[in-house]
C-alpha positions, 0 to 999 in steps of 0.5 A, a space after each residue: 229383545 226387539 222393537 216395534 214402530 206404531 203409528 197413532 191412527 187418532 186424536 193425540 193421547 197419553 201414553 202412561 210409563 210403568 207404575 213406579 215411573 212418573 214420566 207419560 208421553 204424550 203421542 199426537 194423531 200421526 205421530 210413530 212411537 217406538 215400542 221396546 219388547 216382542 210384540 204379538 197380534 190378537 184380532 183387534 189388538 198389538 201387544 208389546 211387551 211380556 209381563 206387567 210391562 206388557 201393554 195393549 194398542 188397539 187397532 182401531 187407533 194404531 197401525 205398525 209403521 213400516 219405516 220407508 227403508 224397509 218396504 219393498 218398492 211396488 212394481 209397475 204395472 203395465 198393460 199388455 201392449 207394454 204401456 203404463 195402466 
């Protein structure tokens, strides 16, 4: 089972646990949550999770947050008399 990093695009807001926990996390704008479970993408939605534990974050107010480890470093460009644009 895998895990996916989310980034709060928004206002801070509640992130509320299973039913049968009385635990909630409150998730400020900027802050990454760490979501446990597989995660599928709709048009305007992350899914994470399967079954009841699954739960819906919608784009408008989240992104998937590549941690700085794994992105691929940006090539420089240059013009074609060898110099930086």
């Amino acid at each position: 089972m895998g895990a996916v990093r989310l980034r709060n695009l928004g206002e801070a807001v509640h992130l509320y646990a299973p039913p049968d926990s009385p635990s909630s996390l409150a998730v400020d704008a900027g802050q990454v949550v760490t979501v446990a479970g597989p995660m599928k993408e709709i048009d305007d939605a992350y899914i994470c999770g399967e079954g009841d534990d699954a739960r819906a974050f919608p784009k408008s107010r989240w992104e998937v947050d590549v941690p700085r480890s794994m992105k691929k470093p940006v090539a420089e460009s240059v013009d074609e008399k060898g110099g930086e644009v």
